[in-house]
C-alpha positions as CSV (number, residue, x, y, z in Angstrom):
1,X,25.0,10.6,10.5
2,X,21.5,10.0,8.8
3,X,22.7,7.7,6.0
4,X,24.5,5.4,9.0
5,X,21.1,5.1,10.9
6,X,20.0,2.0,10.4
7,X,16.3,2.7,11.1
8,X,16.2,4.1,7.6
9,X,17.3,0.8,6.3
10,X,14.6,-1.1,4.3
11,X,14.0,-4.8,6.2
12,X,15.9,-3.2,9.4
13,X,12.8,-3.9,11.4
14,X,13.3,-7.7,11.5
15,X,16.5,-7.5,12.7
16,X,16.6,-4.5,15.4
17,X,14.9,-2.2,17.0
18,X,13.5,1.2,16.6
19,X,13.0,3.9,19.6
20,X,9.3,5.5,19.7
21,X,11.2,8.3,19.1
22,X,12.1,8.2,15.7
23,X,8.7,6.6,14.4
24,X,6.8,9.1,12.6
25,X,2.9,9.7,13.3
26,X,0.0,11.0,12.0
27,X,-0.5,13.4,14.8
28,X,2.8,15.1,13.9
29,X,1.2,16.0,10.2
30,X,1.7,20.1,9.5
31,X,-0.7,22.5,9.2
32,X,-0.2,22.5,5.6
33,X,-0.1,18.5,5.1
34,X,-3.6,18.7,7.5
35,X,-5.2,21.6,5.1
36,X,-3.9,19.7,1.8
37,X,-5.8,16.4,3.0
38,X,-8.7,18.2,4.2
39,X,-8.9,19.9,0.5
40,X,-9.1,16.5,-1.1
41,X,-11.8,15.1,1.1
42,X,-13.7,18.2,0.6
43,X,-13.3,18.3,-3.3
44,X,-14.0,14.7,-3.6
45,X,-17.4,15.1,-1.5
46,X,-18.5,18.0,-3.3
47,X,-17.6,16.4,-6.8
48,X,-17.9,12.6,-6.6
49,X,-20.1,11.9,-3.5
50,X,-23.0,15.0,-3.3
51,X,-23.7,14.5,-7.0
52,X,-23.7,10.4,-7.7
53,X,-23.5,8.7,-3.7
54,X,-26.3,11.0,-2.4
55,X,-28.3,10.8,-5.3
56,X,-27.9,6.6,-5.9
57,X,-25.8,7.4,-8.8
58,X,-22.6,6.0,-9.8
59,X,-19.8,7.6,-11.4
60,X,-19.7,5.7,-15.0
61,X,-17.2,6.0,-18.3
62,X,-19.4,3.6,-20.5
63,X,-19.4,6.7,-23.4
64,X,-18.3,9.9,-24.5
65,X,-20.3,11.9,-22.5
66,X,-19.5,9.8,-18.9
67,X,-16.0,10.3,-20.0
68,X,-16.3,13.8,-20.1
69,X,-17.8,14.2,-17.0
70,X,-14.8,12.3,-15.7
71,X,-12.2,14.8,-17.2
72,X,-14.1,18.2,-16.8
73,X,-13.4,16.5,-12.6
74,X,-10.1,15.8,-13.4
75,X,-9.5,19.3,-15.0
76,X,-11.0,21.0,-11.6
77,X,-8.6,18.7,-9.7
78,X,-5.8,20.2,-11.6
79,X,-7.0,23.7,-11.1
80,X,-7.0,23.4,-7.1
81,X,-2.8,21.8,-8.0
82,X,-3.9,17.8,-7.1
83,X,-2.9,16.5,-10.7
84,X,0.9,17.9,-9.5
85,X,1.3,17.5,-5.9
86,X,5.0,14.7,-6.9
87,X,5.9,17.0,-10.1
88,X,8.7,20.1,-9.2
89,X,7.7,23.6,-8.3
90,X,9.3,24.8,-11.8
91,X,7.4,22.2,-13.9
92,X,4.2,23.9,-12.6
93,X,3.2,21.2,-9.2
94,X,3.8,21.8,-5.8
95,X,6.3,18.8,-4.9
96,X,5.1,17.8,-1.6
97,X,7.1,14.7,0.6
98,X,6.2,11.3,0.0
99,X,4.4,11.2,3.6
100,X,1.8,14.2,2.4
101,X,1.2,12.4,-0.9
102,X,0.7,9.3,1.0
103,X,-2.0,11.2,3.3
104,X,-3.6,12.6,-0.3
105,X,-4.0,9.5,-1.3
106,X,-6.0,8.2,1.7
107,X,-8.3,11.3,1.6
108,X,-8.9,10.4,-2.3
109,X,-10.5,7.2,-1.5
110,X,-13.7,9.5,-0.8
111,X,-13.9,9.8,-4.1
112,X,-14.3,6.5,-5.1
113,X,-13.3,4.7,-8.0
114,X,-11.9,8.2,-9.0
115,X,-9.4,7.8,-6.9
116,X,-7.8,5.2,-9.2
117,X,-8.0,8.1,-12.3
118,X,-6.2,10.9,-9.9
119,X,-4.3,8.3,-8.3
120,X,-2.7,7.0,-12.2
121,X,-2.8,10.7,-12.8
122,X,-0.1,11.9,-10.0
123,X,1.4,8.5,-9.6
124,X,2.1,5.9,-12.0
125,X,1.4,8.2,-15.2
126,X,3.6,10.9,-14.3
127,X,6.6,9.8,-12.1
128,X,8.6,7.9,-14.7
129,X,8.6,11.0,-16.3
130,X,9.7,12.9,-12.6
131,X,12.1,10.6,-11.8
132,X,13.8,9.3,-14.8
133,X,12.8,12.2,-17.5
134,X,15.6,14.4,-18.9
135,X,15.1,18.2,-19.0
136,X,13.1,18.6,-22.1
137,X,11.2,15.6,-21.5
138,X,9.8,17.3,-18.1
139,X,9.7,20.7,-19.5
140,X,7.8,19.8,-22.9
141,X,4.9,17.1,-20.3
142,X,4.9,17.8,-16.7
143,X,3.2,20.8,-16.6
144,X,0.4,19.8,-18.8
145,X,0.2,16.8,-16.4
146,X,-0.1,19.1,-13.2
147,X,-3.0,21.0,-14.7
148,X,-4.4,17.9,-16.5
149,X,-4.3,19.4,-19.7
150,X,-2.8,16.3,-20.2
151,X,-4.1,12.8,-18.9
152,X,-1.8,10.1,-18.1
153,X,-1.5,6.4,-18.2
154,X,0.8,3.7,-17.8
155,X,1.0,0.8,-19.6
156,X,3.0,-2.4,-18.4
157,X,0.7,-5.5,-18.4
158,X,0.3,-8.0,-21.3
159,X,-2.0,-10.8,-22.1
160,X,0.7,-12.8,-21.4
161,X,2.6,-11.0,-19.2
162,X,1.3,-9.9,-15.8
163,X,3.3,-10.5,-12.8
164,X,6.1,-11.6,-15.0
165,X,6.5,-7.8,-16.6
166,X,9.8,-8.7,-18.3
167,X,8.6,-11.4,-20.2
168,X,5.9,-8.7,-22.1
169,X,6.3,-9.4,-26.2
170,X,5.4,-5.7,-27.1
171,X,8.6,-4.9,-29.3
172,X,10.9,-1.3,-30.4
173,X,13.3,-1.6,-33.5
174,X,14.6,2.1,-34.5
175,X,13.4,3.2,-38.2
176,X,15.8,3.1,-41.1
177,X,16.2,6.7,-40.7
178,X,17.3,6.4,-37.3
179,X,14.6,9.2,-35.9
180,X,11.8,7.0,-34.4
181,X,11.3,3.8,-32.1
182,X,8.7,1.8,-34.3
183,X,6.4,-0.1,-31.3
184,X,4.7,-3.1,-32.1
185,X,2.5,-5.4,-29.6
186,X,-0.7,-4.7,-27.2
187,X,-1.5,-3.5,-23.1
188,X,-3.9,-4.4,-21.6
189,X,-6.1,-3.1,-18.2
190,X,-4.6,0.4,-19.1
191,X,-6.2,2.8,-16.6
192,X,-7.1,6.3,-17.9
193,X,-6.3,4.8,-21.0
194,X,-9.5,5.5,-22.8
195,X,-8.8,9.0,-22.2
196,X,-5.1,9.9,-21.4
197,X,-2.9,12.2,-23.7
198,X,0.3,10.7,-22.7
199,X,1.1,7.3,-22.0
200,X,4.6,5.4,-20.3
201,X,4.9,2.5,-22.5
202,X,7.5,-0.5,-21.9
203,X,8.7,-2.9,-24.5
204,X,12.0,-4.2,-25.6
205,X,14.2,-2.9,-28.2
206,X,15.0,-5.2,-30.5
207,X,16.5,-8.3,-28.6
208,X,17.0,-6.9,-25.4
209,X,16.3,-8.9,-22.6
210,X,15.1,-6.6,-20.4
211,X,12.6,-3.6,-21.1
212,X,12.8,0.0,-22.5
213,X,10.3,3.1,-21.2
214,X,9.2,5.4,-23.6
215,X,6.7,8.1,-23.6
216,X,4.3,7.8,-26.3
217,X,1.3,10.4,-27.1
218,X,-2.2,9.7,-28.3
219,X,-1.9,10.9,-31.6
220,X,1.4,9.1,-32.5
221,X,1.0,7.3,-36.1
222,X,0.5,3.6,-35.6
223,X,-1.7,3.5,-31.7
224,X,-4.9,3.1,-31.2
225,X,-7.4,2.2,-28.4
226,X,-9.1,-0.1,-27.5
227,X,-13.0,-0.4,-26.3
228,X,-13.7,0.2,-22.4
229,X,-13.6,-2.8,-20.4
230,X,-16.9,-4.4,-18.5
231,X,-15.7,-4.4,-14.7
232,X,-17.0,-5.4,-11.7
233,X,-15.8,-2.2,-10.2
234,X,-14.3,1.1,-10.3
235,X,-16.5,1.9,-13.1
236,X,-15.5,5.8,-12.8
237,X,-11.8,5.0,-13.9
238,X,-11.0,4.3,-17.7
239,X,-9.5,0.8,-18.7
240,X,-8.6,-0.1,-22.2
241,X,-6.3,-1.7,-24.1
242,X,-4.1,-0.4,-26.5
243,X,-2.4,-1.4,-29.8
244,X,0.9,-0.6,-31.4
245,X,1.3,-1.1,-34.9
246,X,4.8,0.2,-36.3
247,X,3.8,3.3,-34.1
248,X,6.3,5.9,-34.8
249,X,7.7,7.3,-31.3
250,X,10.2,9.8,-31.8
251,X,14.1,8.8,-30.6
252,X,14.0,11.9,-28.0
253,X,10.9,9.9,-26.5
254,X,12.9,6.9,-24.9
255,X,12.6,7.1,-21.4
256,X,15.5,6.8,-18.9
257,X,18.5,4.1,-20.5
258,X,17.6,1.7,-22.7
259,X,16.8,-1.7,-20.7
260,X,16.2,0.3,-17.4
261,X,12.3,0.1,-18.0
262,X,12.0,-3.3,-15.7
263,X,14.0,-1.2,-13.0
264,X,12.2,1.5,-13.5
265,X,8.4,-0.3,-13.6
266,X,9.4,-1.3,-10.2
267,X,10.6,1.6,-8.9
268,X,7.0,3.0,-9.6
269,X,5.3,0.1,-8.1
270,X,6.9,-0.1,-5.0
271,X,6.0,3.6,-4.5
272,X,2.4,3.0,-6.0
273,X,1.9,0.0,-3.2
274,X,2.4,2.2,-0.5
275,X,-0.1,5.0,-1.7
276,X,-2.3,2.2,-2.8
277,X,-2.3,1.2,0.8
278,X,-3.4,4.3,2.2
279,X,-5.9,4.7,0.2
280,X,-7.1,1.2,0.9
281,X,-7.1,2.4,4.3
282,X,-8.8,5.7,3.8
283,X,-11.9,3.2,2.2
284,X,-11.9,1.8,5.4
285,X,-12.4,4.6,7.7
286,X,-15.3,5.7,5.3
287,X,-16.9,2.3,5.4
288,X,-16.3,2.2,9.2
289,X,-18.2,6.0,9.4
290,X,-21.0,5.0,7.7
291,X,-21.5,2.0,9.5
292,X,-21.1,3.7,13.0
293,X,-24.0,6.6,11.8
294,X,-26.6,3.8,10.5
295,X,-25.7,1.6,13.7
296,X,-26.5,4.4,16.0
297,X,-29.3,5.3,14.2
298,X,-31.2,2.0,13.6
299,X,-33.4,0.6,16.0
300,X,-34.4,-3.2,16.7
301,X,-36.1,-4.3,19.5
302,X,-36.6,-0.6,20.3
303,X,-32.7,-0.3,20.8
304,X,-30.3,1.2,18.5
305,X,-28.1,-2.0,17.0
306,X,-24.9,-0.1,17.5
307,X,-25.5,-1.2,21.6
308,X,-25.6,-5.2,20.2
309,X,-22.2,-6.9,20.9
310,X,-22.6,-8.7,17.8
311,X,-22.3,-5.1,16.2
312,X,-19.5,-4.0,18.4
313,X,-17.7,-6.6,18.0
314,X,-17.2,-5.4,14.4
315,X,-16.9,-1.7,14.6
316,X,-14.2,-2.3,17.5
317,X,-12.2,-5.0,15.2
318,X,-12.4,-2.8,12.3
319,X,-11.1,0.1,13.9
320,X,-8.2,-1.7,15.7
321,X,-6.6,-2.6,12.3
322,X,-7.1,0.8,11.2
323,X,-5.4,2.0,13.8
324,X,-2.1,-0.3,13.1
325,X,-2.2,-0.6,9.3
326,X,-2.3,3.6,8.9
327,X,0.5,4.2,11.6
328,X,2.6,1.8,9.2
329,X,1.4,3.2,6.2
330,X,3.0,6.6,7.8
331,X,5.9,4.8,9.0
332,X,6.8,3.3,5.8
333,X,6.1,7.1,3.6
334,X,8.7,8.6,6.1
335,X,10.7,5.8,6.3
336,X,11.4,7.0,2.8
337,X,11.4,11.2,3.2
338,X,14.0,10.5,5.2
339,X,16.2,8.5,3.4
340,X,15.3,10.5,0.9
341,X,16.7,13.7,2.9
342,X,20.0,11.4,4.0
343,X,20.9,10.7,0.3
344,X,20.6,14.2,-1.1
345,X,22.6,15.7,1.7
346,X,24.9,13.0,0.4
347,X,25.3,14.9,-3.0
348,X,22.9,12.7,-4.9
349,X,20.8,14.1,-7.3
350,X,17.0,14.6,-6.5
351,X,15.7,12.4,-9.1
352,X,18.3,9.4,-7.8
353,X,17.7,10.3,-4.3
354,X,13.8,9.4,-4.7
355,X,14.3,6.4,-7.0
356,X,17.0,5.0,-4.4
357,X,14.5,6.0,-1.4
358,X,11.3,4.2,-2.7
359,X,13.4,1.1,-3.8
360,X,15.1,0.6,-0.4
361,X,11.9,0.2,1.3
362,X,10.5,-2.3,-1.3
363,X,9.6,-5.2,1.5
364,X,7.6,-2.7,3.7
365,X,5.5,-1.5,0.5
366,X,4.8,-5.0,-0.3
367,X,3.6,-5.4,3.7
368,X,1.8,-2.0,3.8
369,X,-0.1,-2.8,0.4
370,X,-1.1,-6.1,1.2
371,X,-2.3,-5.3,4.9
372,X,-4.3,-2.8,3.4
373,X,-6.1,-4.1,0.6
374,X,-7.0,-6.5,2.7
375,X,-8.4,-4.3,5.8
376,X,-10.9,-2.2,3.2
377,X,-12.2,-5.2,1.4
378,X,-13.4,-6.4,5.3
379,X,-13.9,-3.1,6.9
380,X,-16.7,-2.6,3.6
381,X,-18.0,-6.3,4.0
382,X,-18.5,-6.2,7.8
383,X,-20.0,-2.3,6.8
384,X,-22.5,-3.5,4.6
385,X,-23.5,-6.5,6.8
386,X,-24.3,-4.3,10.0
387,X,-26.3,-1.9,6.9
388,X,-28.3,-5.4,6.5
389,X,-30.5,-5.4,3.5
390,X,-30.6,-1.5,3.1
391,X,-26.5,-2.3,3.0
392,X,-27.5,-4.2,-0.5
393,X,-29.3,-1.4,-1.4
394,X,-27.7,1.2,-3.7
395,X,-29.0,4.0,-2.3
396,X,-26.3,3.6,0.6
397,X,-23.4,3.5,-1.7
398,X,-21.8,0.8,0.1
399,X,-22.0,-1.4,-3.0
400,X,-20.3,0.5,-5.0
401,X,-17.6,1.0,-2.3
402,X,-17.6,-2.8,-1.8
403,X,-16.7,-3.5,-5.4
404,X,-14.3,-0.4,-5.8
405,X,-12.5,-2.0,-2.8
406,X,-11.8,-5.5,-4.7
407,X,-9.1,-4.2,-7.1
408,X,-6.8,-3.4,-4.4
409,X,-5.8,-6.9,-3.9
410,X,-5.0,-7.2,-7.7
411,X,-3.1,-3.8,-8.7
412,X,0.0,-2.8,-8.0
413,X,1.1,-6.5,-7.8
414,X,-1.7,-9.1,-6.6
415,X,-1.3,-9.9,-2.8
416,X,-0.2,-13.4,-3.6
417,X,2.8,-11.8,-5.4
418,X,3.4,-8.8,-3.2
419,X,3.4,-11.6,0.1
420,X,6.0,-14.1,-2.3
421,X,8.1,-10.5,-2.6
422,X,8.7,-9.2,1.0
423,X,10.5,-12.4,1.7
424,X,12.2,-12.7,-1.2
425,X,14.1,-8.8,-1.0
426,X,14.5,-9.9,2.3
427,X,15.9,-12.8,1.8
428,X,18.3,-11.7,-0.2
429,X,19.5,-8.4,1.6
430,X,20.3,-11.1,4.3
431,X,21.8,-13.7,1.8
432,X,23.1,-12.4,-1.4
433,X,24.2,-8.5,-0.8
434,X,24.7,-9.3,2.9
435,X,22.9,-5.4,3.5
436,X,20.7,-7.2,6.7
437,X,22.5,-9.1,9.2
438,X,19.8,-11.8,9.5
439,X,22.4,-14.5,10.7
440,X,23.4,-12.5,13.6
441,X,19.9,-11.4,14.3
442,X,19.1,-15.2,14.7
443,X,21.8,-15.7,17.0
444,X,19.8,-13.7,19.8
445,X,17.2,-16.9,19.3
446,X,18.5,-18.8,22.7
447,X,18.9,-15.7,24.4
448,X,14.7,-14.9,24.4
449,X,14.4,-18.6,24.4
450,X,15.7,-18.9,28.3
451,X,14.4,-15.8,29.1
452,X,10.3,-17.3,28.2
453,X,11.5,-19.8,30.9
454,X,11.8,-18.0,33.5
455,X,8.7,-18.6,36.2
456,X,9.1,-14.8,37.5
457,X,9.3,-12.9,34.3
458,X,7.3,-9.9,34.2
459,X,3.6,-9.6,34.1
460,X,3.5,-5.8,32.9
461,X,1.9,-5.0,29.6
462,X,4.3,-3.4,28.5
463,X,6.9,-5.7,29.0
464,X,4.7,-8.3,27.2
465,X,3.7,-6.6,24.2
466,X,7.4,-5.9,23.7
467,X,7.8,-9.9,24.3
468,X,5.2,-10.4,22.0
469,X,6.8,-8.4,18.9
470,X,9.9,-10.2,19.7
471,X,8.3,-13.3,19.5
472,X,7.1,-12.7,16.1
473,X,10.3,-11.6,14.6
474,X,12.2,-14.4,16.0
475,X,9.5,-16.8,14.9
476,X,10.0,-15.2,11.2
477,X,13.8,-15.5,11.5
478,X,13.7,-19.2,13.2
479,X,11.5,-21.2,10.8
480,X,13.3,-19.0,7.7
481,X,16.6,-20.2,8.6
482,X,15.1,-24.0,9.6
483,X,13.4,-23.9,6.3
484,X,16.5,-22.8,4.4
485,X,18.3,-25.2,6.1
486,X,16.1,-28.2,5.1
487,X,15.0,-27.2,2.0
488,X,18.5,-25.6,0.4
489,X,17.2,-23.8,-3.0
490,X,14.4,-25.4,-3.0
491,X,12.7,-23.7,-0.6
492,X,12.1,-20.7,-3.6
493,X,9.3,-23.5,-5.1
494,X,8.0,-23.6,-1.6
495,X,5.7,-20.6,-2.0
496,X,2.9,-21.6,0.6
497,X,5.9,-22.1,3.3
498,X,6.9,-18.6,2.0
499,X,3.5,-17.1,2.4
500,X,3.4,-18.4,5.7
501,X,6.6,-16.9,6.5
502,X,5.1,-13.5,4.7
503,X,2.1,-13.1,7.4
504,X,4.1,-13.6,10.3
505,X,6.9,-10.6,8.6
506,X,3.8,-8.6,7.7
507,X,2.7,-9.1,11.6
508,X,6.3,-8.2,13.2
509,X,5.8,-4.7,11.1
510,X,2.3,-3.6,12.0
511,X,2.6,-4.9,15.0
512,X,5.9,-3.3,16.4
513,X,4.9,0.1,14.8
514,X,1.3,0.3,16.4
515,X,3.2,-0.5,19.8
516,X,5.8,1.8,19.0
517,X,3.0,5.0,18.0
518,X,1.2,4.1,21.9
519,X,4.5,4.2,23.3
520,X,5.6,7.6,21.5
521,X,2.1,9.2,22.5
522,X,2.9,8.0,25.9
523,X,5.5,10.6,25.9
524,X,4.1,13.4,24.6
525,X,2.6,16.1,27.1
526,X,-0.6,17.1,24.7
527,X,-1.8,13.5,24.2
528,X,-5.3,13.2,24.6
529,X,-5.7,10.9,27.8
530,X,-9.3,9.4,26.3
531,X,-7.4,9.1,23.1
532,X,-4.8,7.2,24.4
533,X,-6.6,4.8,26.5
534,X,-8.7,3.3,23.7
535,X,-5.2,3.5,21.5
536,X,-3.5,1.1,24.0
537,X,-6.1,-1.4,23.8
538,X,-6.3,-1.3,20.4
539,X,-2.4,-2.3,20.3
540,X,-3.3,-4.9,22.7
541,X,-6.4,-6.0,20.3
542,X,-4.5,-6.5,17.4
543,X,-1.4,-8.3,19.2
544,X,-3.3,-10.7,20.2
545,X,-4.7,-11.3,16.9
546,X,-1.2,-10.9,15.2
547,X,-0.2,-13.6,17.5
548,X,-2.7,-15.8,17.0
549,X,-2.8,-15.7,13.3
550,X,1.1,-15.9,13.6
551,X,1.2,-18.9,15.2
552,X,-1.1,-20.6,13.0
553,X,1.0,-19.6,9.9
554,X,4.5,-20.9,12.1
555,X,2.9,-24.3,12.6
556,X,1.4,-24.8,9.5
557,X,4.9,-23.7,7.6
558,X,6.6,-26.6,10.4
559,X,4.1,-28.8,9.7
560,X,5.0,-28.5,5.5
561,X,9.0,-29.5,5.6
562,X,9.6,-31.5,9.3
563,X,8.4,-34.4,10.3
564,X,9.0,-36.6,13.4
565,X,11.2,-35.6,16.2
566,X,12.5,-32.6,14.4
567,X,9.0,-31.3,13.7
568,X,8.4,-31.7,17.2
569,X,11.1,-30.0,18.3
570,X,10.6,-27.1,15.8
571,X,7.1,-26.8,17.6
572,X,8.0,-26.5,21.0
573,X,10.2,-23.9,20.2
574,X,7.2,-21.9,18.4
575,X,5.2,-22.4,21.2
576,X,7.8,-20.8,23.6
577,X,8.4,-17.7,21.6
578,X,5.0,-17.7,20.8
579,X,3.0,-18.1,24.2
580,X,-0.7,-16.8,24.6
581,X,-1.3,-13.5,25.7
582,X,-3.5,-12.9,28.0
583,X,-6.2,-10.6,27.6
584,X,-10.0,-10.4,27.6
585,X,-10.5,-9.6,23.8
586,X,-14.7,-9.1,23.8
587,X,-14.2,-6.5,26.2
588,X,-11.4,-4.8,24.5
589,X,-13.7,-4.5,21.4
590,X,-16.3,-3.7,23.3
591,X,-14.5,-0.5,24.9
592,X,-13.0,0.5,21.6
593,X,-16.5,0.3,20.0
594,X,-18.1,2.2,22.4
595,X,-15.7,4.9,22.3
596,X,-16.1,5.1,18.5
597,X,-20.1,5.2,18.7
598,X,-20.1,8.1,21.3
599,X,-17.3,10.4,18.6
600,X,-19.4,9.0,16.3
601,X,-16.3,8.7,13.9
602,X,-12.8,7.2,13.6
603,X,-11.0,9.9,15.2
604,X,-7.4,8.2,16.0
């Protein structure tokens, strides 16, 4: 059956294998998922970049006036049905799979640092309320949300209390008439918070040890807000903090059970990381755009640059992550339709279902969140160096995309924690609830072992690659369990050994699903043959990177708890399962930038 398939198991990937087959790609996108993106590219060019990009203006909310602006855009968005595209058909949205809100919000990143207010508004500010919201609570604010009558935020973070959520100091004690929560405390780097209607708001009740969720309105007795904060980016997008003093929030307002906030705040993250992601790499494909147009179009030395291999070198590395961090962006968003699909035809209800769905694939949130926060934030760098000085200049726009790009490695969980967390769930899947067979997994370590001995292995590619991907996950699962071994419990205090174990996992899963979407387009009869042939070297591109950077991360983890014989040993080993593949990488960057200057655009 579907729930027994273990392909639809969060961490699975380390452990097993997953046919072509069953590996979801962007190519197999509806007609209505295709016209939904299409519409929010389109809206966001004619709102966001014809009026402020073209004209070297940038989308501001430093006063009344720029904040209206921002919600009279917001209100249009809810009038083409954007603001509701995760809220239910009878609460007035349109309820699409996670995989078509994960495609939305890659198209939204054409918009700028708006994304991050329609992003809040159909993410973080309104699925507590989807997911965990009785029947009145969904009736009485959904639909206002899905037409953006109503704005919403969400309010976790603290002063004091960032990554470490549960130990925020914002308190609920119930009045002596028993009818209202009084909050007391502060939020801070609130987004749409200067202007939102409705706001999720965590805090304990009374001495509780973990957090409470309520839903708290902007004209509650007792909250106020705070002035708009002085970024460095995503100027477009309200961020404020806000004050509780003795704010009366009625009893009827407590979200979800009392202490299932902390479950609840990461529930909503883990989905947030993955759209986060995609939009991260939706930044990157604009960047990459641009920077193709203005190569082909600017002339030194009476040649167009975009013919320099200097130049190539970065459109074709640029593009090759693309290529691997979006097809497991859309591995990851149907990793969880489907097990999504497998729990509700179990007799789970649709709110569980989801929460269940997004929490089982926590560790490849964490991976696709990281991966691409880190892609745009180089794909806009390496854009605006081949823009040379007119890429300083803010008539291109690319400064403004540059510093919109920089948050994505802090929301949602910074990158440092979001690395720390992959292994961690993992770790304990294998270890504590037993859910991944990671011991037996290891025991197949000998077997590839011998077989990297033998003198008349296969040459093929394929037969590589596929050695390759193996490599890394047995690297991850070799120095893990050495490093466990060695370092008992304290091995949790280790966190640069564990962030070196984190880019080798995040490796095994981008890696293994760009081979995998080659080898599915292999099979299909309509692929596009010109397509394909750059797609194959771009798998090849980035396993040899992934290697390489693998490798680096395996030694330097070996080098950080063995010493003498035994770190020698634990070295050889690496080596083996990690040998060098053997390719010609400038001309593999060369032919995938080529192909991308003559389209023009990223077109796979």
């Amino acid at each position: 059956t579907q729930l027994k398939n273990p392909t639809i198991k969060g961490g699975y990937f380390i452990i097993g294998d997953t046919p072509p087959e069953e590996l979801f790609i962007a190519e197999e996108f509806d007609e209505e998922a295709i016209m939904m993106g299409d519409t929010v590219r389109e809206f966001c060019v004619k709102e966001i970049q014809e009026p402020f990009f073209k004209c070297g203006k940038e989308l501001v909310v430093t006063n009344e006036a720029d904040k209206a602006e921002v919600l009279a855009i917001l209100k249009r968005a809810g009038d083409l049905g954007l603001c509701g595209v995760s809220i239910s058909e009878e609460n007035g949205g349109m309820d699409l799979d996670f995989k078509t809100n994960t495609l939305i919000s890659s198209k939204l990143s054409y918009g700028f640092s708006f994304a991050t207010t329609l992003g809040a508004q159909t993410s973080i500010g309104c699925l507590p309320i989807v997911y965990y919201g009785n029947e009145e609570q969904k009736q009485k604010y959904l639909p206002k949300i899905a037409s953006a009558e109503y704005v919403a935020a969400y309010a976790l973070t603290e002063p004091n209390a960032g990554s470490d959520a549960n130990s925020g100091k914002t308190n609920a004690r119930l009045s002596e008439d028993g009818k209202y929560y009084l909050i007391n405390g502060q939020k801070i780097w609130i987004t749409n918070g200067g202007f939102a209607d409705v706001y999720i708001v965590f805090a304990k009740i009374d001495t509780d040890e973990k957090l409470s969720a309520f839903i708290v309105e902007r004209t509650f007795e007792g909250f106020s807000v705070g002035a708009e904060e002085k970024k460095f980016g995503i100027k477009g997008s309200s961020t404020v903090q806000i004050f509780f003093d003795n704010c009366k929030v009625p009893v009827e307002n407590l979200l979800g059970e009392r202490q299932g906030g902390f479950k609840m705040a990461l529930t909503i993250l883990n989905g947030g990381r993955i759209k986060a992601g995609a939009g991260a790499i939706g930044g990157a494909i604009n960047g990459l755009d641009r920077a193709v147009q203005y190569a082909k179009e600017r002339k030194q030395f009476k040649v167009p640059i975009s013919s320099f291999g200097a130049i190539q070198y970065k459109i074709g590395d640029i593009a090759m992550r693309i290529f691997a961090n979006q097809a497991a962006c859309f591995r990851t968003a149907d990793l969880i339709d489907k097990k999504y699909n497998s729990l509700r035809s179990s007799g789970l209800s649709d709110g569980s279902a989801k929460i269940k769905a997004i929490s089982e694939f926590a560790i490849e949130a964490s991976i696709v969140k990281v991966k691409g926060s880190e892609l745009v934030c180089y794909a806009l760098d390496e854009a605006m160096q081949i823009h040379g000085g007119m890429g300083y200049s803010s008539e291109t726009g690319l400064g403004m995309g540059y510093r919109d790009a920089r948050i994505t490695k802090i929301y949602e969980g910074t990158n440092d924690i979001n690395a720390l967390l992959a292994v961690a769930e993992l770790s304990k899947r294998g270890i504590l609830t037993k859910e991944l067979d990671l011991v037996g997994a290891g025991k197949k370590i000998p077997t590839f072992l011998l077989s990297q001995i033998n003198p008349f292995r296969s040459k093929s590619n394929d037969k590589e690659q596929d050695r390759i991907v193996k490599g890394l996950k047995y690297s991850f699962l070799y120095i893990s369990g050495m490093a466990g071994k060695k370092l008992k419990k304290k091995l949790i205090d280790e966190q640069e050994i564990i962030l070196n174990l984190s880019t080798i996992l995040q490796e095994a899963y981008v890696g293994e699903t760009a081979l995998l979407k080659v080898q599915k387009l292999r099979g299909l009869p309509d692929s596009d043959k010109n397509k394909l042939a750059i797609q194959k070297q771009m798998v090849q591109l980035y396993l040899y990177e992934a290697l390489e950077k693998s490798k680096k991360a395996a030694l330097e983890a070996i080098a950080s708890f063995s010493t003498g014989s035994e770190k020698w040993r634990h070295i050889k080993i690496i080596n083996r399962m990690l040998k060098p593949y053997d390719i010609n990488p400038k001309t593999l960057r060369r032919n995938i930038a080529q192909a991308l200057i003559e389209s023009g655009e990223y077109v796979y």
